[in-house]
MARLUMZA-543641 format. One line per 4 residues: number of its first residue (from 1); for each residue x, y, z of C-alpha. Coordinates in steps of 0.1 Angstrom, whole numbers, plus 5000, padded with zeros to 4 digits. Example, Ala and Ser with C-alpha at 12.3 -4.5 7.8 and 13.67 -1.06 7.14 Angstrom:
BEGIN
1 = 5123 4955 5078; 5137 4989 5071
END
This chain:
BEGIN
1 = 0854 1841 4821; 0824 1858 4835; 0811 1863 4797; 0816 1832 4784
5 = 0793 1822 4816; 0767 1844 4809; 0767 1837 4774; 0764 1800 4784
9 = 0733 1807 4806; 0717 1828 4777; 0721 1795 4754; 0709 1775 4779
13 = 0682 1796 4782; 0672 1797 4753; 0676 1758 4741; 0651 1757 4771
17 = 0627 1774 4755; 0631 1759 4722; 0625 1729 4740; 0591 1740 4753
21 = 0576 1754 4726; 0587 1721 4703; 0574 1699 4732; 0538 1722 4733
25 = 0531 1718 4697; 0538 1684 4696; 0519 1673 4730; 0494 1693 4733
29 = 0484 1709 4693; 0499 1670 4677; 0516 1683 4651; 0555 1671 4641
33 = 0575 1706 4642; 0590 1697 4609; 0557 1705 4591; 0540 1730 4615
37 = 0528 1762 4602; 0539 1797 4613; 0505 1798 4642; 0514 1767 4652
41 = 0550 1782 4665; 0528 1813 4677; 0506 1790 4698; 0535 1770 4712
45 = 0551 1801 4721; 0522 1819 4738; 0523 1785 4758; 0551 1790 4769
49 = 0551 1825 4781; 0521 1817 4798; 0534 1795 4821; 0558 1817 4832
53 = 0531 1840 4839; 0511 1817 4854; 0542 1809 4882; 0545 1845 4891
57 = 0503 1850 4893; 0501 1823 4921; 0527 1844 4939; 0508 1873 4933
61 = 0475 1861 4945; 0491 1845 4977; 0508 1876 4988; 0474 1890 4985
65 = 0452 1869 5010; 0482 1866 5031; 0483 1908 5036; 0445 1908 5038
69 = 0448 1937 5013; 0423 1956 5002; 0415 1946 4967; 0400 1967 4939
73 = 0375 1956 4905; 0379 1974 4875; 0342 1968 4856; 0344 1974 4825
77 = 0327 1962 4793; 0353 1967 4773; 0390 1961 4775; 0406 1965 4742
81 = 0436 1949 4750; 0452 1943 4713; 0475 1914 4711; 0489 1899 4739
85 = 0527 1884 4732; 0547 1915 4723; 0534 1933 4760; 0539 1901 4777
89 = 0576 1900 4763; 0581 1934 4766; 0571 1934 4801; 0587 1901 4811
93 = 0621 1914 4795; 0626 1881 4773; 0620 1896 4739; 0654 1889 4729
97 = 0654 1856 4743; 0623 1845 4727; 0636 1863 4693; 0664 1837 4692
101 = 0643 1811 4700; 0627 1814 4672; 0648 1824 4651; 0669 1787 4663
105 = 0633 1771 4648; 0641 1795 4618; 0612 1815 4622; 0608 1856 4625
109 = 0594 1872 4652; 0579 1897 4634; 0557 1871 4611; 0550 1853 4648
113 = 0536 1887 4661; 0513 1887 4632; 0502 1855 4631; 0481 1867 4667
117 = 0449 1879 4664; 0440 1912 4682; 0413 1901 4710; 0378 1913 4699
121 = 0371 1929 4737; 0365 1964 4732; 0359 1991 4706; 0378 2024 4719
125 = 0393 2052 4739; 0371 2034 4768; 0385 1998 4762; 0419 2010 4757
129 = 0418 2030 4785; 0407 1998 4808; 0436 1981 4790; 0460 2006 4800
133 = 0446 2011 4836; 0453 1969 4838; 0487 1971 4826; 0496 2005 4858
137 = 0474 1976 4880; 0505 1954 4878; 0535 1974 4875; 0526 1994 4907
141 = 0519 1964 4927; 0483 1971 4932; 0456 1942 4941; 0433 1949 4914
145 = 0410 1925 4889; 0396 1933 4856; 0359 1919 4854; 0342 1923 4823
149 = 0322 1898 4789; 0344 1874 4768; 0327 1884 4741; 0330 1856 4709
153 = 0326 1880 4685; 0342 1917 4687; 0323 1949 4673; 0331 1939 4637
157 = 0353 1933 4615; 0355 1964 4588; 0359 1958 4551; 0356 1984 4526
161 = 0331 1976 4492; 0339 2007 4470; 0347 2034 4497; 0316 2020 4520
165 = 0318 2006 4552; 0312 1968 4552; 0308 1952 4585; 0317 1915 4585
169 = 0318 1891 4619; 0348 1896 4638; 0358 1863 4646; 0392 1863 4666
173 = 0383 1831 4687; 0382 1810 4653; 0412 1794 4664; 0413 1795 4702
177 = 0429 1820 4725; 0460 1804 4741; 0464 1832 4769; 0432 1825 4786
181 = 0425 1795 4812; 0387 1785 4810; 0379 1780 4847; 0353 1749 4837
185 = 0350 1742 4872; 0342 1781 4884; 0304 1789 4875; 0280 1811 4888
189 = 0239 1815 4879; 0229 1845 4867; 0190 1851 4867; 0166 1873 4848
193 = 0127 1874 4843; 0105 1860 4870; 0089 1882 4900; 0090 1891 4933
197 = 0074 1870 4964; 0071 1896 4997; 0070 1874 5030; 0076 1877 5063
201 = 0107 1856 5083; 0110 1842 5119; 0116 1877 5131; 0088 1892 5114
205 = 0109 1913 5091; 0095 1920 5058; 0118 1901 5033; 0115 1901 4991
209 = 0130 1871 4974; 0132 1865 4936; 0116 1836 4924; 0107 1819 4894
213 = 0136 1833 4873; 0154 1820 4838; 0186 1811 4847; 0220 1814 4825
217 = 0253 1803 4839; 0286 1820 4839; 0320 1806 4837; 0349 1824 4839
221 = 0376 1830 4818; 0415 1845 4832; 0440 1861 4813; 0471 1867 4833
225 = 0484 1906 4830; 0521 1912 4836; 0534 1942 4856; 0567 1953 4838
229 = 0595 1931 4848; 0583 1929 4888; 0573 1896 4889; 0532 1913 4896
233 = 0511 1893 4876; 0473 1902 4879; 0437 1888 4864; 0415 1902 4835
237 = 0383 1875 4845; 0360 1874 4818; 0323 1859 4815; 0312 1838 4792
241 = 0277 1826 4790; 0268 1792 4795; 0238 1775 4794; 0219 1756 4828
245 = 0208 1728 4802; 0226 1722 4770; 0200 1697 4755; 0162 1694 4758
249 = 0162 1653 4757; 0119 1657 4757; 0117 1681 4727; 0145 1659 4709
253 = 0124 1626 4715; 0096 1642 4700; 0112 1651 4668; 0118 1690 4677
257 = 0153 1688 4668; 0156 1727 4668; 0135 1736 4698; 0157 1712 4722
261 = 0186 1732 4714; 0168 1767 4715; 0171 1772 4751; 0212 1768 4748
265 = 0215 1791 4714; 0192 1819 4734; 0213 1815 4765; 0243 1822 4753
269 = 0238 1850 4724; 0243 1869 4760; 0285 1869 4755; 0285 1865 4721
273 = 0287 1903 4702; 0302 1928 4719; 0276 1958 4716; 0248 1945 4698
277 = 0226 1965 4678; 0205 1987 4702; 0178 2007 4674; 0158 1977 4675
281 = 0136 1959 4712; 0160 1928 4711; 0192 1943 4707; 0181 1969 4736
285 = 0169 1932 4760; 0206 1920 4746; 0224 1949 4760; 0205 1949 4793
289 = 0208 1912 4797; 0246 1914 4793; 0252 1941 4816; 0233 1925 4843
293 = 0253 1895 4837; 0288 1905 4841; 0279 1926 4867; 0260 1892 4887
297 = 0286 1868 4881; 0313 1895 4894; 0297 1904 4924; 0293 1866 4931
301 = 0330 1860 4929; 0336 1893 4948; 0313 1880 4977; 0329 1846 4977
305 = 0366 1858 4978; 0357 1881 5004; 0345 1857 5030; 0371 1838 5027
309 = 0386 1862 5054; 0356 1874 5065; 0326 1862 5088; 0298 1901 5085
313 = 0302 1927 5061; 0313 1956 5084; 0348 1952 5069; 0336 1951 5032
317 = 0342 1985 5019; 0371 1987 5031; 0386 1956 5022; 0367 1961 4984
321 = 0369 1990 4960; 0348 1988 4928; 0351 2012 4900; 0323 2011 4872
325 = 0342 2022 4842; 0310 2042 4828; 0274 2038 4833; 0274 2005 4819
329 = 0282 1985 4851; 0259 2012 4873; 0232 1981 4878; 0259 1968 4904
333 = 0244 1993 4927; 0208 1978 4930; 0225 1942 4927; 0251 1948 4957
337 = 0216 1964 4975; 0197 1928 4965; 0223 1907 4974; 0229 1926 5011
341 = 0191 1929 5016; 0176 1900 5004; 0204 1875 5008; 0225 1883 5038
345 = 0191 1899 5055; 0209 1934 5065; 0187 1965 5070; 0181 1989 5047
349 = 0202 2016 5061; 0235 1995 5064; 0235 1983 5032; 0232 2012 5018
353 = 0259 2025 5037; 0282 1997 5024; 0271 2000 4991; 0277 2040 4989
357 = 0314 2033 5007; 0322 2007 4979; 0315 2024 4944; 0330 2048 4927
361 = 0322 2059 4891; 0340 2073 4864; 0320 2088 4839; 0330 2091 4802
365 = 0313 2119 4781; 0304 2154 4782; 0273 2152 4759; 0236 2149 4776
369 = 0221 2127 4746; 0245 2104 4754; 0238 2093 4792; 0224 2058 4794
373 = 0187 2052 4798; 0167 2022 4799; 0128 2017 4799; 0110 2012 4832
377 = 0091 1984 4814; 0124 1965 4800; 0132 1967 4839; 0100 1954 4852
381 = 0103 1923 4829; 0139 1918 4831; 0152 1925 4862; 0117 1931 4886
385 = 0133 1931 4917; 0163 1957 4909; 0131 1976 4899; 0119 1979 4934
389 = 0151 1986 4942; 0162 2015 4922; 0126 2033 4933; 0134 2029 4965
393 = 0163 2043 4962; 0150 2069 4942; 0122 2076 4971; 0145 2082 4999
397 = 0166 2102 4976; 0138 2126 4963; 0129 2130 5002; 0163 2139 5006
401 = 0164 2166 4985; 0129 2179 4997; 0146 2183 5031; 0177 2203 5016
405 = 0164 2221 4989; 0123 2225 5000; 0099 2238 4972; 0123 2230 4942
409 = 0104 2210 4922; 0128 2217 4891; 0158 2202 4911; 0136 2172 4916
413 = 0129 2164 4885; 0158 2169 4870; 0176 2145 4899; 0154 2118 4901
417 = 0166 2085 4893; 0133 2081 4870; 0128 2100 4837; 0090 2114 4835
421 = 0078 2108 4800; 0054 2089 4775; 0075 2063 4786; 0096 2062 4818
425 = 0133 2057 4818; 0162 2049 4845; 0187 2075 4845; 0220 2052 4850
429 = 0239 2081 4853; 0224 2099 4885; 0214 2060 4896; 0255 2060 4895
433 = 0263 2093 4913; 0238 2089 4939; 0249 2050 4947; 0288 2059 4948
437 = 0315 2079 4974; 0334 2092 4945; 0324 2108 4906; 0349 2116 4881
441 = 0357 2131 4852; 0385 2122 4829; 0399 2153 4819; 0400 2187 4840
445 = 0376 2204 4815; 0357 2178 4815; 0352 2176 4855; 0343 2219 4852
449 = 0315 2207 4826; 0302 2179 4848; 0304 2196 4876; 0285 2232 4864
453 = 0264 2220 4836; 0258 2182 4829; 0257 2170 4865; 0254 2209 4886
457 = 0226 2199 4906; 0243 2169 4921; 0277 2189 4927; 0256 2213 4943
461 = 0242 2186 4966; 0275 2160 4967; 0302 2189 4962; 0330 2163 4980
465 = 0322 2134 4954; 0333 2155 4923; 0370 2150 4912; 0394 2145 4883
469 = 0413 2117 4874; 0429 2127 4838; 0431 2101 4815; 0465 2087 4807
473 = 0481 2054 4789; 0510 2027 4794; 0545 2037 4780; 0549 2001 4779
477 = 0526 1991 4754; 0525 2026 4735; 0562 2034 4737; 0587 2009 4742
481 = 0566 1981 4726; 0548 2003 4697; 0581 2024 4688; 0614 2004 4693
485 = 0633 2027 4675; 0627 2058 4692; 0626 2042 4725; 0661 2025 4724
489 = 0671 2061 4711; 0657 2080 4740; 0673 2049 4766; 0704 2054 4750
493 = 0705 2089 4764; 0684 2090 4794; 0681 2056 4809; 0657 2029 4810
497 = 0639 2051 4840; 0613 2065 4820; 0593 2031 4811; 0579 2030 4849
501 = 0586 2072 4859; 0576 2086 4823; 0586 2122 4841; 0621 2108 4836
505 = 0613 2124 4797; 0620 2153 4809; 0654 2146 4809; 0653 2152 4769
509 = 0645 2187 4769; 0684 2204 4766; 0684 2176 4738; 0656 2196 4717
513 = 0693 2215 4719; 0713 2194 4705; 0718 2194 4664; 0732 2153 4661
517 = 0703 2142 4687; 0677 2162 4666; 0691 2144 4634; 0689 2112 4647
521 = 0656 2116 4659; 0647 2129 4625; 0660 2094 4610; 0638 2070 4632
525 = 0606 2090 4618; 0617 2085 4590; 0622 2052 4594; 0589 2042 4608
529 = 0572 2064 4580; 0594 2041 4559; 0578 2010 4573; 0545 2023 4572
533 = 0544 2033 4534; 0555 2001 4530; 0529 1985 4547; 0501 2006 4526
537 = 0513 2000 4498; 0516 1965 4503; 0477 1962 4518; 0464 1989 4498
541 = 0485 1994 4467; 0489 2034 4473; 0524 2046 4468; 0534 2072 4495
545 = 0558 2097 4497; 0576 2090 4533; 0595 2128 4529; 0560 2144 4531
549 = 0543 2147 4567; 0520 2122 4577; 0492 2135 4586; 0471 2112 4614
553 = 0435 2115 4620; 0423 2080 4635; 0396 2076 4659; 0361 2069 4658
557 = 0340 2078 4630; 0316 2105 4647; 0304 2137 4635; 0315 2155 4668
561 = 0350 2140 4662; 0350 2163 4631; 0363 2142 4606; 0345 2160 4578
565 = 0363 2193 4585; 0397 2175 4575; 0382 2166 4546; 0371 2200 4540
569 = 0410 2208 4547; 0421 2184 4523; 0397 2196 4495; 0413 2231 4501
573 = 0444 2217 4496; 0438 2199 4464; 0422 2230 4451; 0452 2256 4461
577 = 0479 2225 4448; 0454 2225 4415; 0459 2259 4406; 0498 2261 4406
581 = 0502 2273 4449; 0539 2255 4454; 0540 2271 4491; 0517 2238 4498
585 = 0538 2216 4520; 0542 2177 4506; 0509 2161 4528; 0496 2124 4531
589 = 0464 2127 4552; 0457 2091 4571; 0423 2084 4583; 0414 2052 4604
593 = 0384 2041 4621; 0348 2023 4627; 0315 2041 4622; 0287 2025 4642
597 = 0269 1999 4618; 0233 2018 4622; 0255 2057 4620; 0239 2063 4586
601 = 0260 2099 4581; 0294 2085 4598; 0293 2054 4572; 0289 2080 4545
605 = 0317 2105 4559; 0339 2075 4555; 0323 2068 4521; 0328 2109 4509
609 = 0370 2106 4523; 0373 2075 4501; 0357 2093 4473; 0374 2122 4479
613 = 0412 2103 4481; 0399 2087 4448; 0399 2122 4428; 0432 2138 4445
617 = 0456 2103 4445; 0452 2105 4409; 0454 2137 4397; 0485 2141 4374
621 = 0485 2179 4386; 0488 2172 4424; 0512 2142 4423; 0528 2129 4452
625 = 0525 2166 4467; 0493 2150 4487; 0478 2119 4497; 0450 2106 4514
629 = 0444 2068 4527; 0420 2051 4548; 0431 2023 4564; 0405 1997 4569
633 = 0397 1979 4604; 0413 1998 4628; 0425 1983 4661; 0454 1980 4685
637 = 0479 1970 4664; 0471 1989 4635; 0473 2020 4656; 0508 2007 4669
641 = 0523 2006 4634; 0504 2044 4620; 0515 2061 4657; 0553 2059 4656
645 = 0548 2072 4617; 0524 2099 4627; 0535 2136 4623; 0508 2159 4633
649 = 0479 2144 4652; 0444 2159 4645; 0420 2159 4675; 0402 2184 4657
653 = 0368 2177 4679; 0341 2205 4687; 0352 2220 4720; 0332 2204 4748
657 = 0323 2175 4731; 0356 2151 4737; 0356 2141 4776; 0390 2134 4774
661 = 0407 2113 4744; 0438 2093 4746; 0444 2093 4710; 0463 2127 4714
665 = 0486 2110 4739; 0497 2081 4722; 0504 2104 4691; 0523 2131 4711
669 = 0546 2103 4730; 0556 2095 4696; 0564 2127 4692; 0537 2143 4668
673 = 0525 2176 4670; 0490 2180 4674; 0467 2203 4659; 0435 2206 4681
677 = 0408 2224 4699; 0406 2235 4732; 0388 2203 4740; 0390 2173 4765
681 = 0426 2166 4775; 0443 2186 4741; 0442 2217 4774; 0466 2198 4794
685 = 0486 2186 4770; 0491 2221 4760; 0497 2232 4794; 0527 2205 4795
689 = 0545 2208 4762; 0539 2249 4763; 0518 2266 4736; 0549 2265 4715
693 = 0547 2233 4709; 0512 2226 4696; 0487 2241 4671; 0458 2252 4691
697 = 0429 2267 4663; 0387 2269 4667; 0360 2284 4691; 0365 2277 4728
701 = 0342 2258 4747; 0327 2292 4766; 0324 2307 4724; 0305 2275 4715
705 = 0278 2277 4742; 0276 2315 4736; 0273 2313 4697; 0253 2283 4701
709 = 0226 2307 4723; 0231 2339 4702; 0215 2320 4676; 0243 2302 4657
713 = 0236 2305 4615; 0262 2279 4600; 0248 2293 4562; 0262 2321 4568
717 = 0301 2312 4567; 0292 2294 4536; 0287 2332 4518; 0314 2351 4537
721 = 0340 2326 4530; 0340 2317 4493; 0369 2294 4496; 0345 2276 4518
725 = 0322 2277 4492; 0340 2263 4464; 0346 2228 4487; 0312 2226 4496
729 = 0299 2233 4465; 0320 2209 4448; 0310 2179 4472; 0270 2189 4471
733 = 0274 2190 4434; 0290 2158 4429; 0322 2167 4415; 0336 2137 4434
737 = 0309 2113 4433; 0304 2118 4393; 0283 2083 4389; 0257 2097 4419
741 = 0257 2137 4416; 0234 2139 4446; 0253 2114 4467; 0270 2135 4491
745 = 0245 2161 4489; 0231 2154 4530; 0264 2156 4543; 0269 2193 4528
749 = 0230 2201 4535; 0237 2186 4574; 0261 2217 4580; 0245 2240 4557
753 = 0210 2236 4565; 0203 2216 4594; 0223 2229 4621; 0259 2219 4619
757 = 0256 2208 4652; 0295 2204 4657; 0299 2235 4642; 0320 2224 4611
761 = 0317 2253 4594; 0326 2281 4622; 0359 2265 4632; 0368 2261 4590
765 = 0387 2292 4586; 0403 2293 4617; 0417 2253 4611; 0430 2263 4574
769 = 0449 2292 4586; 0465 2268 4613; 0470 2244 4589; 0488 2269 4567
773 = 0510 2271 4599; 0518 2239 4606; 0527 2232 4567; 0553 2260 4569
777 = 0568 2244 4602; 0570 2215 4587; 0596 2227 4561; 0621 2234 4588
781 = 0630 2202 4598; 0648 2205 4628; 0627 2232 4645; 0601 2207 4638
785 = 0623 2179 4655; 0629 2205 4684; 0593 2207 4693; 0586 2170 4688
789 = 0612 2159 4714; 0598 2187 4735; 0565 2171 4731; 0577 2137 4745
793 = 0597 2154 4769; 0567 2170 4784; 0543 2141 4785; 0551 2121 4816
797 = 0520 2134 4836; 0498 2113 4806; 0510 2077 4820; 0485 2059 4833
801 = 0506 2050 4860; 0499 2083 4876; 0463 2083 4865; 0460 2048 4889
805 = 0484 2063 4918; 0461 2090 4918; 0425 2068 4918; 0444 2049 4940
809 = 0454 2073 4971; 0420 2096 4966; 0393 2071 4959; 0401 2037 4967
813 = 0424 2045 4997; 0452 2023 4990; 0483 2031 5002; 0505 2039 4980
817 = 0540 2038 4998; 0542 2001 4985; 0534 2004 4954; 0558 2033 4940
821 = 0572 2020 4908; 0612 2006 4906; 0628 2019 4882; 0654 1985 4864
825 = 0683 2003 4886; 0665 1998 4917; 0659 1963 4910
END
C-alpha cells in the first residue's frame, strides 16, 4: 500500500512539473509546445528549477538578518561556473524527477543538458576554484556572497584553422541566461576620472571629496547557488555596466547620430570581455576600470546591507569578512579607506583599523613577473583620489618599517607599495598584504615560497598573517555530477556519505583488495573512455582505441605548464613505436586548452601538437598503438566528459612554478594516476595516496633554484642525450611542418638557446624513464585498478568543503559548529 502511495506522489510530482515547464514556454517564451525546439524545453526547465531555488533563497537570506550573522564576500573576477542545470539537479536531488519529465514531453535529458551554454565568467584554476568555493558556501550553511563582472562576452571562444589557435567572440548570452534575475531596480554609480577638492568642515577637520567624476551605473545580476540537498541557497551577484544616460537627445538633433550614442557604447565596454587585451594603453584603462567597478558597486551593497542592522561601524569587521580572491580586487582596500574617510568622516587611524580587520587575501602564483602592477599615472587619471590614498598608506607604512627595521634601505624598497622606476608602478600585491589581517597561499609549498622568497620581507615583518589554505574542489560537481558511473558504484558500497564528508573514500581502501570490485571498476573506465572516443570521433573524426590509456594533459596553454615536454614524450614514442619497440604500451595522448590571444609561443606550442598528432595518427607503422588529439575550446563541461575518461593525469609543470593546481584533483578523484613534479599541490596529493600510488619524476624545487644559480646550460642535455637530440632535431628541421621547414624552429631554439626557462630539457630524461614506468603499469590491469581506487580513496582532504571550513574557523572567524555538513542519513 505504502508503494503504490509513493509511487502516486512521484507521478504527481512529476505531472507537476510537466505542467510548469509547458505552462513557462507557453506564457512566458509564446511558443505552442507542439512545435517548440529542444532550448525551448531547456529554458522552460531551468524555469522551473529556479523557482524552487528561488523559495529556498528567501529562507536563506531571512535566517540570515534574523541571526545577525556575520556574513562573508567572495571577490572574485572570475567564477567559472560551467553549466548550471545538471549541479542544480544534482544538488536539489530531482534529477530523476526532472529526467521523467522530460522524457513524459519525449525529450532526453542528455540533449537538454547540451542544449545549455557554459557561462562565459571565468577562464581557469582561479574561476573554478571561486566556483567550487560557492558551491562548500552552501552546503555548509555559511553566509557568504559571490561578487564579481557579468561579463557579455567570456575570454573567447577557440576554434582551430589548420592546427592554429583561432579566437572567435564567445557569445553565451546570445540567447539569454534563464538562471539569473536582473535586479533593474538595484543600481549603484560607479565613478572614475575627475579630481580631488581639499576643504575644511564645521569642525575644522581637513576633508577630501571627489568631484567632477564620469559616472557609469551598475546593476546587478543574481544567480541563486544551491547547497547539496539542505534547502541553503546562496547569491553569485554580478555587475553589469550600465550607462547614467542612454541617449544624447542634443547630439542626435544635430545630426550626430553616432556621437549621441557614444557615451552609452564607452560606458558599458566596462562588463563586456572578460580580460581584455592588456599589451596595448586601452586594454590596460579597460582592465583598471573593471576592477574598480566590481569592487565599487560591491562595497556599496556591502555598506547598505550592513546598516540595515547597524547605526557606526565599530561592529563592521566583525559582522563582514571579505576575501579578494587574488590581487585583482586589492583596490577594495583604498576604496573601503575612501568610503570610511571621506564619506562617513572617521579618522584616519579607525578606519584603518577596520579596514585591516576586514580583508583577507589569498594570493594565487609563485612567480615574481607575475604580480599585478599598474602605472602611477593610469592611477592619477583614473582613480586620483585612491592615489592619495594608497601613498598614504604607503607613507605611514615605510615609517613603519623605519622604526622596526632602522637603516634598511633595501627592505624599504623592496616593501614599498610604489615601484621606483622610469615609470612608477603600484605593487597590488604588497598594497594587498599590508591592507589585510590574513595572507595565503594555496598550497603548502606554495605558502614556504611566499613566505621565504616571494613575500620574506613581509613574513618577517607580519609573521602571524602568513597561512595555508590548500586548494580543493566540490565532489558534487566533479564527482557525482561529472562521473555517474563511478559514483553510484562507489555509493553502492560505501554510502551516500562521501558527497558532503569526502574522507568517507576512505572507506574504499580494503576494496583496492577486492578482485570483483577492481573489475567493475575497471568496466566504468572503460565505459566512460567508451563515451569519450565516441564523442571525438564524432566532433573530430579521430578514431581511438578505448583499450589504450588515455593520457590527459588539459590545462592552460603556458610554457611553465610544460606542455612542450609531452610533446617531446610523444615524439619519443613515435620514434621507439617506428623502429619495431613492441614493449611501447597502446597510448592516446589528450591535450585541451586556451593560450592567451597575444602568447605568441603558447599559440604555436598548440600549433607544433597539432602538427605533430598530424604525422603520428597517420602513420601506417604506428597504428592505433598511439594517438594524439587536441580538443578545441576547453571549458567546464568539456573537462567533465575527458576527466571520468582520463587515465594518467600530467601536471608535468616546472617545480615552483604551479601555486597550487586543481586539475590534479579532479583527475585523481576520477581515479587517474598522475605523473608530476614535485610542484604546487602534486606534494600533498602524494602525501595522501602514498608514493606508491603516483609517478613523481624531475628536479625539485630546492635543485631548480640551485641549477638555475650554478649557471644552468640547457644545450648541454641536447649533446649528452642523443635521444633528445633526434626529437629536437626533427621539430627544428621541420620534419613535421614539411610545407614551412623553419616553422617550429623558435620553439626548439627557446630551450636550446635562450634559456629554457622552465627547464624543459633537464627534467626530459628523467619524465621518459617515468613514463617507461607508467606504460609497464599500465599493462597490469588490476594493479593499476588497485592504485586508482587507492587514489580516490585517499583524496578526501582535496574537497573544497574543508578548504572553506578551514578559511572559515582561521580567517573569517565563523563558527563552525553550525555549519558541519549532514550527511543524507542525518537528514
Amino acid at each position: 500500500m505504502q508503494l503504490l502511495e509513493d509511487i502516486k506522489k512521484e507521478q504527481t510530482k512529476i505531472e507537476k512539473l510537466k505542467s510548469t515547464i509547458k505552462s513557462y514556454i507557453e506564457h512566458h517564451l509564446g511558443k505552442d509546445c507542439e512545435r517548440s525546439h529542444l532550448f525551448d524545453f531547456y529554458i522552460g526547465l531551468a524555469y522551473a528549477i529556479r523557482d524552487r531555488l528561488i523559495e529556498a533563497w528567501l529562507a536563506t537570506q531571512r535566517s540570515y538578518y534574523k541571526k545577525k550573522a556575520k556574513r562573508v564576500y567572495y571577490l572574485s573576477l572570475e567564477f567559472l561556473v560551467g553549466r548550471t542545470l545538471g549541479n542544480s539537479m544534482v544538488n536539489l536531488g530531482t534529477e530523476d524527477e526532472c529526467t521523467k519529465a522530460m522524457e513524459a514531453l519525449g525529450c532526453k535529458m542528455e540533449d537538454i543538458r547540451e542544449a545549455e551554454w557554459d557561462a562565459g565568467l571565468g577562464n581557469g584554476g582561479l574561476g573554478r576554484l571561486a566556483a567550487c568555493f560557492l558551491d562548500s558556501f552552501a552546503t555548509l550553511g555559511i553566509p557568504a556572497y559571490g561578487y564579481g563582472i557579468r561579463y557579455e562576452y567570456g575570454l573567447f571562444y577557440q576554434k582551430i584553422n589548420d592546427g592554429y589557435q583561432v579566437e572567435i567572440p564567445d557569445n553565451w548570452l546570445r540567447y539569454g541566461n534563464p538562471w539569473e534575475i536582473a535586479r533593474h531596480g538595484h543600481f549603484f554609480s560607479v565613478h572614475f576620472y575627475g579630481r580631488v577638492n581639499q576643504y575644511t568642515d564645521s569642525n575644522g577637520i581637513l576633508r577630501n571629496e571627489w568631484v567632477d567624476t564620469d559616472e557609469v551605473m551598475a546593476m546587478a545580476c543574481d544567480t541563486p547557488i544551491p547547497g547539496y540537498r539542505n534547502d541553503n541557497v546562496i547569491n553569485m551577484r554580478l555587475w553589469t555596466a550600465k550607462s547614467s544616460r542612454d541617449f544624447d537627445l542634443h547630439f542626435f538633433n544635430g545630426g550626430n547620430y553616432i556621437h549621441a550614442v557614444e557615451n552609452k557604447a564607452k560606458s558599458e565596454s566596462i562588463s563586456k570581455v572578460l580580460y581584455p587585451s592588456d599589451h596595448i594603453m586601452e586594454g590596460r584603462f579597460l582592465r583598471l576600470k573593471q576592477q574598480y567597478f566590481f569592487v565599487s558597486a560591491t562595497f556599496q551593497d556591502i555598506i547598505r546591507r550592513y546598516k540595515k542592522d547597524e547605526l557606526s561601524f565599530e561592529n563592521f569587521a566583525k559582522r563582514v569578512a571579505v576575501q579578494l580572491n587574488d590581487t585583482h580586487p586589492a583596490i577594495a582596500i583604498p576604496e573601503l579607506m575612501r568610503i570610511l574617510l571621506d564619506i562617513e568622516g572617521l579618522p584616519w587611524e579607525k578606519a584603518w583599523n577596520i579596514t585591516v580587520g576586514t580583508f583577507g587575501y589569498t594570493n594565487h602564483t609563485v612567480m615574481p613577473e607575475a604580480l599585478e602592477k599598474w602605472p602611477v599615472s593610469m592611477f592619477e587619471n583614473l582613480l586620483p583620489r585612491h592615489l592619495q590614498i594608497i601613498y598614504e598608506i604607503n607613507r605611514r607604512f615605510l615609517e613603519e618599517i623605519n622604526r622596526r627595521f632602522p637603516g634598511d634601505f633595501e627592505k624599504r624598497k623592496m616593501m614599498s607599495l610604489i615601484e621606483e622606476g622610469d615609470e612608477k608602478r603600484i605593487r597590488m600585491a604588497n598594497l594587498a598584504i599590508v591592507g589585510s589581517h590574513s595572507v595565503n597561499g594555496v598550497s603548502k609549498l606554495h605558502t614556504e615560497i611566499l613566505k621565504n622568497q616571494i613575500f620574506k620581507d613581509f613574513h618577517e615583518m607580519f609573521p602571524e598573517r602568513f597561512n595555508n589554505k590548500t586548494n580543493g574542489i566540490t565532489p558534487r560537481r566533479w564527482l557525482k555530477k561529472a562521473n555517474p558511473l563511478l559514483s553510484n558504484l562507489i555509493t553502492e558500497h560505501i554510502g551516500e556519505g562521501w558527497i558532503t564528508d569526502l574522507d568517507e573514500l576512505k572507506k574504499l581502501v580494503p576494496l583496492s583488495e577486492d578482485k570483483e570490485f577492481r573489475g567493475r571498476w575497471i568496466e566504468v573506465k572503460a565505459e566512460n573512455k567508451k563515451r569519450l572516443a565516441e564523442y571525438i570521433s564524432k566532433k573530430d573524426n579521430i578514431m581511438l582505441n578505448a583499450a589504450s590509456m588515455f593520457d590527459v594533459h588539459v590545462k592552460r596553454i603556458h610554457e611553465y605548464k610544460r606542455q612542450l615536454l609531452n610533446v617531446l614524450h610523444v615524439v619519443t614514442l613515435y620514434n621507439k613505436i617506428r623502429r619495431g619497440n613492441r614493449d611501447v604500451s597502446p597510448r592516446t595522448v589528450i591535450f585541451s586548452g586556451k593560450a592567451a590571444p597575444a602568447y605568441w609561443m603558447a599559440k604555436l606550442i598548440i600549433k607544433l601538437v597539432h602538427s605533430v598528432a598530424e604525422v603520428v595518427n597517420h602513420s601506417k607503422e604506428v597504428g592505433d598503438r598511439l594517438k594524439v588529439v587536441f580538443l578545441s575550446n576547453y571549458n567546464v563541461s568539456l573537462a567533465e566528459r575527458i576527466i571520468p575518461a582520463a587515465d594518467l593525469s600530467e601536471q608535468i609543470s616546472t617545480a615552483g612554478t604551479e601555486a597550487s593546481g586543481t586539475g590534479n584533483m579532479k583527475l585523481s578523484l576520477n581515479g587517474a594516476l598522475t605523473i608530476g613534479t614535485l610542484d604546487g599541490a602534486n606534494i600533498e596529493i602524494m602525501e595522501e595516496v602514498g608514493r606508491d600510488n603516483i609517478f613523481v619524476f624531475g628536479l625539485t624545487p630546492e635543485e631548480v633554484l640551485q641549477l638555475k644559480g650554478a649557471g644552468y646550460n640547457p644545450y648541454s642535455y641536447y649533446e649528452k642525450n642523443s635521444e633528445l637530440k633526434e626529437v629536437l632535431d626533427m621539430i627544428g628541421s621541420g620534419y613535421f611542418s614539411p610545407e614551412n621547414a623553419g616553422l617550429f624552429r623558435p620553439v626548439v631554439d627557446s630551450i636550446l638557446y635562450h634559456g629554457d626557462t622552465y627547464m624543459v630539457l633537464a627534467d626530459y630524461e628523467s619524465y621518459i624513464k617515468c613514463q617507461e614506468k607508467v606504460g609497464k603499469l599500465y599493462a597490469d590491469k588490476h594493479e593499476w585498478a588497485k592504485k586508482s581506487i587507492l587514489n580516490v580513496a585517499n583524496m578526501g582532504r582535496f574537497s573544497s568543503d574543508r578548504t572553506i571550513m578551514e578559511y572559515a574557523k582561521e580567517i573569517w572567524e565563523i563558527e563552525t559548529e553550525n555549519m558541519k555538513s549532514l550527511s543524507l542519513n542525518e537528514k
